[in-house]
N, C-alpha and C positions, 0 to 999 in steps of 0.2 A: 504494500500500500504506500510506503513514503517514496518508491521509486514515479510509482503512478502520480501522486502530488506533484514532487518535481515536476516528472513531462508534462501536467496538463498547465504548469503556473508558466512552465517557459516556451512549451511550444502548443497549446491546445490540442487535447485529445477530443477526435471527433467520437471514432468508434476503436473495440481491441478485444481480442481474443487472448485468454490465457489458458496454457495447458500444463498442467501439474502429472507429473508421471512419480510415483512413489511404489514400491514395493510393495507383495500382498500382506494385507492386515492379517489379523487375528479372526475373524470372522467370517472367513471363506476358506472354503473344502479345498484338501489337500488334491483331491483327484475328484473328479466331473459328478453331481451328485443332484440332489432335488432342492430348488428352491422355490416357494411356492407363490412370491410376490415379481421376484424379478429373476427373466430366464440367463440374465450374464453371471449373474452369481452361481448359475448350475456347474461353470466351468471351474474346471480343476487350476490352482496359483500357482503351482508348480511348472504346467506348459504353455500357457494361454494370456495373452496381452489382453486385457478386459478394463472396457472405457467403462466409468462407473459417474453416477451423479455427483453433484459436488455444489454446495452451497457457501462458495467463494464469491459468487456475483456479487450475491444479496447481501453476502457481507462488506462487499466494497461501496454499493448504494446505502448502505448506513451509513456506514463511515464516511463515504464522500457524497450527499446527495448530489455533487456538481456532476458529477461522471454516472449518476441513476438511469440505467438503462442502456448505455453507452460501451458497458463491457460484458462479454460471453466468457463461460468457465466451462471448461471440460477436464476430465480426469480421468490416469488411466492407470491400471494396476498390473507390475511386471513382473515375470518370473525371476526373480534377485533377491538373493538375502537382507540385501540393505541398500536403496538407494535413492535419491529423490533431484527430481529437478523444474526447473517451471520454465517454459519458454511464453514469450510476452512479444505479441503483436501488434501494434498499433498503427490508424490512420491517422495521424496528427494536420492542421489544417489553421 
């Protein structure tokens, strides 16, 4: 979020996409199984790259109502012991 401040106070942010890629949690099956609300979670953490929800947006239009609606979150979970990273898009204008 203070990165996003920066850009929007020095160069305006119109629109941006952020994508967090982080290792599988606690909470998903070692190997491909049943889940009964959401079918990405049936896949196994072990072999399968799996984009998952993520309430990053909404937490950005709190925190910055100027940039409210203005940015997309996506998330995705890797077969890796440990590892995390974000990549940040933005149309500036």
């Amino acid at each position: 979020v203070p990165v996003l401040d920066v850009m929007h106070r020095a160069l305006g942010i119109e629109a941006g996409v952020i994508t967090t890629i982080h290792s599988a949690m606690n909470d998903q099956p070692v190997l491909d199984s049943y889940h009964h609300t959401d079918l990405r979670k049936t896949r196994g953490a072990l072999q399968s790259m799996i984009p998952i929800d993520t309430r990053l947006a909404r937490g950005i239009d709190r925190v910055m109502p100027q940039l409210a609606g203005r940015i997309e979150a996506q998330a995705l979970r890797v077969p890796t012991q440990n590892v995390s990273a974000i990549d940040l898009s933005v149309t500036v204008g």
